[in-house]
C-alpha positions as CSV (number, residue, x, y, z in Angstrom):
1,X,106.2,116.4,29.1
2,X,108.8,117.5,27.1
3,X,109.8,115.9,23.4
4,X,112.8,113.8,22.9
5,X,113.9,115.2,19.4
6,X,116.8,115.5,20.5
7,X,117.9,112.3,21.8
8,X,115.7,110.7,19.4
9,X,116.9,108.3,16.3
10,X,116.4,108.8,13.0
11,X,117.0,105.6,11.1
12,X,118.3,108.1,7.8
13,X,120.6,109.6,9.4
14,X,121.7,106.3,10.3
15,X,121.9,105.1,7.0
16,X,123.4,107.8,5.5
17,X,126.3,107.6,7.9
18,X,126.8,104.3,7.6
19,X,126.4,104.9,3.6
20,X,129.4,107.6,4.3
21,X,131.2,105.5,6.7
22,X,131.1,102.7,3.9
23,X,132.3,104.9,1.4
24,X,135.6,106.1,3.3
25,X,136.1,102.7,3.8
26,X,135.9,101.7,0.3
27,X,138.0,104.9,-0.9
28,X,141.0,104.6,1.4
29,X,141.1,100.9,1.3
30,X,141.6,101.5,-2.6
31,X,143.7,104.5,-2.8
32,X,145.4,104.4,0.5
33,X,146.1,100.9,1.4
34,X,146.5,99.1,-1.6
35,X,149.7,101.2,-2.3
36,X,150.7,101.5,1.0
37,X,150.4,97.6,1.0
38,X,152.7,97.6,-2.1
39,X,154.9,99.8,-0.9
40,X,155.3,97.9,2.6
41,X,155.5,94.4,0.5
42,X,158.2,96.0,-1.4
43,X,160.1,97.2,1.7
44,X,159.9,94.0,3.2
45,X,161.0,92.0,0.3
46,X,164.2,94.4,0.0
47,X,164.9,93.7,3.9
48,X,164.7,89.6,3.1
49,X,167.1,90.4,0.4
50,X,169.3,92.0,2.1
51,X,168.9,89.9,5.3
52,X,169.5,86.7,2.5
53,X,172.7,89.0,1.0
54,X,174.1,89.3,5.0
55,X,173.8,85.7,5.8
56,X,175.6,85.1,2.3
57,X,178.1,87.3,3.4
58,X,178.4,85.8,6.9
59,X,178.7,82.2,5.5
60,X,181.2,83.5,2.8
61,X,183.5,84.8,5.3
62,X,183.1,82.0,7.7
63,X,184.4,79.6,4.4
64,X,187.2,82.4,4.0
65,X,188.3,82.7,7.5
66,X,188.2,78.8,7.9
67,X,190.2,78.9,4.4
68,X,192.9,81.2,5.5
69,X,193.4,79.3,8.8
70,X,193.8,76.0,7.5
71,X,196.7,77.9,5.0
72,X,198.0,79.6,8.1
73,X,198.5,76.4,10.1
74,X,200.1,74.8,6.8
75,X,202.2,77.5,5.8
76,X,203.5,77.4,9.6
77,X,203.4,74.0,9.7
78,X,205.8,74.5,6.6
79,X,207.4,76.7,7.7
80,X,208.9,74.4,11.1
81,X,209.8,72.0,8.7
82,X,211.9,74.1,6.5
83,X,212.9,75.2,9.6
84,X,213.5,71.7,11.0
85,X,215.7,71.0,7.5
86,X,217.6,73.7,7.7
87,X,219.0,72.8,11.1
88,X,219.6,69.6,10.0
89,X,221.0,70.0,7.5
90,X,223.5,72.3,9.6
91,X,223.8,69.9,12.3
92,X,224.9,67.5,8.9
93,X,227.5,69.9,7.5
94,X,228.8,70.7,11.0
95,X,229.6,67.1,11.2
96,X,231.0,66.5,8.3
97,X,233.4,69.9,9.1
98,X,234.3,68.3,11.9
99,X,235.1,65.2,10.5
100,X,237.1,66.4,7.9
101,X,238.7,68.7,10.5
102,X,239.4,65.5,12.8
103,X,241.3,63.2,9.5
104,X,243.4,66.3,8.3
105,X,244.5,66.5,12.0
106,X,245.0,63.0,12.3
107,X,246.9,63.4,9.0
108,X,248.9,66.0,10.0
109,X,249.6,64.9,13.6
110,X,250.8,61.0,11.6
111,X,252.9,63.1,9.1
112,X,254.6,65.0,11.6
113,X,255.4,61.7,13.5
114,X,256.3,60.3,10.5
115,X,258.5,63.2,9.7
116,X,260.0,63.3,13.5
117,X,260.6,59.3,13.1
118,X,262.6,60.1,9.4
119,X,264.4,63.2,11.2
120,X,265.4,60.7,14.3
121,X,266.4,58.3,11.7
122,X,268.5,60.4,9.7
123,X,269.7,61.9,13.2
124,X,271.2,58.4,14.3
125,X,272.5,58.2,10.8
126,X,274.0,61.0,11.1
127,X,275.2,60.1,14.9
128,X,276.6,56.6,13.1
129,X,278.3,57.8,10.6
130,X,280.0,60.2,12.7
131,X,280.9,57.3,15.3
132,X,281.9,55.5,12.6
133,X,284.4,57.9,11.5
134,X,285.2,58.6,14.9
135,X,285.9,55.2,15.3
136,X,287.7,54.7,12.3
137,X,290.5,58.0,13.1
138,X,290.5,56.3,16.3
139,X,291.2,52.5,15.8
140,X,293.7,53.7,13.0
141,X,295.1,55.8,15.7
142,X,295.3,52.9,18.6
143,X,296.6,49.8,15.9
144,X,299.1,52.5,14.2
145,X,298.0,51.2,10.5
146,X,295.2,51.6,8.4
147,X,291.9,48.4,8.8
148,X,290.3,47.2,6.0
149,X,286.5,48.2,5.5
150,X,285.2,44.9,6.8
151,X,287.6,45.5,9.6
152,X,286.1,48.2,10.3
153,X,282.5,47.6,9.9
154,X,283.1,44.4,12.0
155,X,283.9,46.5,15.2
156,X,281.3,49.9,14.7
157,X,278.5,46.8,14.9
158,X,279.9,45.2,17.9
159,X,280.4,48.6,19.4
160,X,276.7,49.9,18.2
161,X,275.3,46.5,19.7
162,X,277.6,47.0,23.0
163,X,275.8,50.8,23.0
164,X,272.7,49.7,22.5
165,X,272.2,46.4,25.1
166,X,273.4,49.3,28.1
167,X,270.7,51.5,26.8
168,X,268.0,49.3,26.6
């Protein structure tokens, strides 16, 4: 029969390997992982920063953005009543234009019948007077003398009041 050496197990061997295997271990766990550890711990703090600084950010400009549409709806909110003011306060003044526009009408339509009503009465003066000397040439004419003045007045009124009961 043949000899196993080769397959067989040698508990040094063993020992030593596992004496090596050990010894990696312990030499990459110190100069390998620690500071990879570190450097990964480091790495991951910076993210949460960053991640912390974003979310800031976020909630900052959220606030802004809610800020600056609550002044845009005031300042347009404003801006309708300023808006709203100013056409009253056209719609005011056009009134009060036309108002005054209306009484100096009035006033000037009242002055010009008040100036027609003098011109018709200085008109039928006029017409008077000359019927009254009209009168007078011709009553002194007819009668051949000269009449007094109450003479003379007496007949233009009955003449003026014979005129006016046929016109009316």
């Amino acid at each position: 029969m043949q000899t196993l050496d080769v397959i067989s197990v040698n508990l040094w061997d063993i020992l030593i390997s596992l004496g090596n295997l050990l010894l990696l271990y312990w030499l990459a766990k110190r100069f390998l992982f620690k500071p990879v550890q570190r450097v990964l711990a480091r790495r991951q703090e910076e993210l949460d920063a960053q991640y912390a600084n974003a979310a800031q950010a976020e909630a900052e400009a959220r606030e802004n953005r809610a800020l600056w549409e609550s002044k845009l709806s005031g300042a347009t909110d404003e801006a309708n009543a300023i808006l709203q003011n100013a056409v009253d306060t056209a719609r005011n003044r056009e009134a009060r234009i036309l108002a005054d526009a209306q009484n100096r009408a009035e006033g000037i339509v009242s002055a010009a019948r008040a100036e027609a009503e003098l011109e018709m009465q200085n008109a039928a003066d006029g017409v008077r007077r000359s019927i009254v000397e009209v009168s007078g040439a011709l009553t002194e004419k007819m009668l051949g003398r000269e009449i007094n003045t109450e003479d003379h007045a007496r007949l233009i009124d009955s003449f003026l009041q014979d005129m006016g009961e046929r016109n009316d």
